[in-house]
C-alpha positions in Angstrom: 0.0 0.0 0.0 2.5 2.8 0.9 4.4 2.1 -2.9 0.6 3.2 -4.1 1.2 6.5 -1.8 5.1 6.9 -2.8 3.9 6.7 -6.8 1.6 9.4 -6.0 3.6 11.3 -4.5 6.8 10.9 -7.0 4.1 11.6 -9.9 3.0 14.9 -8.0 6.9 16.1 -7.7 7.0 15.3 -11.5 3.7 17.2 -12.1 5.2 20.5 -10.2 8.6 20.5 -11.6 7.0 20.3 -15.3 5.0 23.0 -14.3 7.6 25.2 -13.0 9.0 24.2 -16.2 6.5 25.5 -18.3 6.6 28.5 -16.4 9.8 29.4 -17.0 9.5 28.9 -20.6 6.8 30.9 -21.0 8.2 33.4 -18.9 11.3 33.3 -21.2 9.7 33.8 -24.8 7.3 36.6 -23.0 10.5 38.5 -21.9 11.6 38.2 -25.9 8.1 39.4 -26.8 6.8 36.1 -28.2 4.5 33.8 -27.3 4.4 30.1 -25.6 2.1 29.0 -28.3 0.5 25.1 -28.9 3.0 23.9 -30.8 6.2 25.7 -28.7 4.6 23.8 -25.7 4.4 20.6 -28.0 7.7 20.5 -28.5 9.2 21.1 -24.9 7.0 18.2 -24.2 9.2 16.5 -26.2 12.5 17.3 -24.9 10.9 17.0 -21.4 10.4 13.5 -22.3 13.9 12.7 -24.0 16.7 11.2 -22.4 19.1 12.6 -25.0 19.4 15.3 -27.3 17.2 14.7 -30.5 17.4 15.1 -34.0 14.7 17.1 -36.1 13.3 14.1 -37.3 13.0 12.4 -33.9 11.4 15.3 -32.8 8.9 15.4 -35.9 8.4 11.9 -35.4 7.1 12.5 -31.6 5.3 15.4 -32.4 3.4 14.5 -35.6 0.9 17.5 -35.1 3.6 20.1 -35.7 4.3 20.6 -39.3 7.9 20.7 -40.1 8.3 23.9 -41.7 6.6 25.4 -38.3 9.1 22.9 -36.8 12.2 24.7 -37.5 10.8 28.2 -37.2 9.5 27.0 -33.5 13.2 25.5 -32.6 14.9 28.5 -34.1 12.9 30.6 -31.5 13.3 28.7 -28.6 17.1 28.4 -29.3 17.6 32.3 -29.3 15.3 32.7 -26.1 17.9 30.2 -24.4 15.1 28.0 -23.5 16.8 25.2 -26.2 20.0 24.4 -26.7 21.3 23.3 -30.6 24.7 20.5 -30.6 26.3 20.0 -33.7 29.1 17.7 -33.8 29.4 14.0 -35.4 26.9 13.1 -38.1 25.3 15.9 -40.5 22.2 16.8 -38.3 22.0 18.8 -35.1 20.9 17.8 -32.2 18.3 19.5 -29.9 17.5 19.3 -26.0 16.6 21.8 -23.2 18.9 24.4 -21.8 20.6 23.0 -18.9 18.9 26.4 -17.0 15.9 24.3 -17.4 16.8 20.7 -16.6 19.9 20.6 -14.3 24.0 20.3 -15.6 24.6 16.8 -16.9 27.0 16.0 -20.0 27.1 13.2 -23.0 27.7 10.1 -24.2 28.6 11.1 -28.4 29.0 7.8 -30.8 31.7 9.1 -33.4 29.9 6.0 -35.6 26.3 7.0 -35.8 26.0 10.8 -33.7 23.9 9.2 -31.0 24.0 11.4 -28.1 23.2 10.3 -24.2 22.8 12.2 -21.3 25.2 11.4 -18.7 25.3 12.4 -15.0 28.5 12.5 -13.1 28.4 11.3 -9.7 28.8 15.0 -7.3 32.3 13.7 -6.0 33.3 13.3 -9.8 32.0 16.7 -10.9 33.3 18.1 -7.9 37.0 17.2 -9.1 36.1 18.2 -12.3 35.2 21.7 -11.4 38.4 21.9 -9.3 40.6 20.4 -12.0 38.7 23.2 -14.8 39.4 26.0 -12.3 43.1 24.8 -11.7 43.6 25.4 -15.4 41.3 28.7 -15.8 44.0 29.6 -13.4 46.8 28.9 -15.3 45.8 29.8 -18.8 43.8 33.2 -17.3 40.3 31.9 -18.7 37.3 32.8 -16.9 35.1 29.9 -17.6 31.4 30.7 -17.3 30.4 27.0 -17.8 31.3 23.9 -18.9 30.2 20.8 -21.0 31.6 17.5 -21.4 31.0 15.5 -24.4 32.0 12.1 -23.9 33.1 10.4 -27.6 33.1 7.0 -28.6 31.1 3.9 -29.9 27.8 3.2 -28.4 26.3 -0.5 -27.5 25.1 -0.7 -31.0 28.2 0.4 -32.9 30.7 -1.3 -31.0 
């Protein structure tokens, strides 16, 4: 009985972080003087639900009622209001996902085969070097780093 109670609760955290969510989106494409319209929210849906950065075509594919040319247009907007972030990197297509300002710092698997990207989370005592080891070298090299991402290259489980 209390796993019933636990789900509910665990699906009411999920409920009220999407909603903040939301919130802050709409609250960033109103401070750019546009709109969080049907198909904007259609697609953050989307890259709520993703576990990796996505392709156009993935993304057309899991939101069918958005036409493609509005598709584009819709990402291009999102990207300049900072609510989406665009990688480009192995393979011809980009690859979209959420700002990180939106869904929390995490980093990538990248297959140098077939562009498939993962998310990755480093455990904090991991990061925590990390951060110490960037800063060590902002030191040295007199770089003042405002962030950092870590793409993680190599073959994934189907390539290798």
């Amino acid at each position: 009985m209390t796993g019933d109670a636990d789900d509910g609760a665990e699906d009411d955290a999920e409920d009220d972080a999407e909603d903040e969510l939301h919130t802050a989106v709409g609250t960033r494409l109103e401070q750019a003087e546009g709109r969080y319209t049907r198909q904007r929210r259609a697609l953050v849906d989307v890259l709520v639900g993703a576990r990796q950065p996505l392709t156009v075509e993935e993304i057309h594919a899991l939101a069918p009622g958005v036409p493609q040319s509005s598709l584009y247009r819709n990402l291009a907007v999102l990207e300049e209001t900072g609510v989406v972030h665009r990688f480009t990197g192995h393979g011809d297509f980009a690859r979209f996902e959420l700002a990180e300002e939106l869904t929390g710092h995490h980093h990538h698997f990248v297959c140098s085969n077939c562009g498939a990207m993962t998310d990755v989370e480093l455990p904090g005592a991991v990061e925590s070097r990390l951060e110490d080891a960037l800063a060590e070298l902002s030191r040295r090299e007199g770089f003042t780093i405002a962030e950092h991402r870590l793409d993680i290259v190599g073959l994934c489980r189907s390539c290798a």
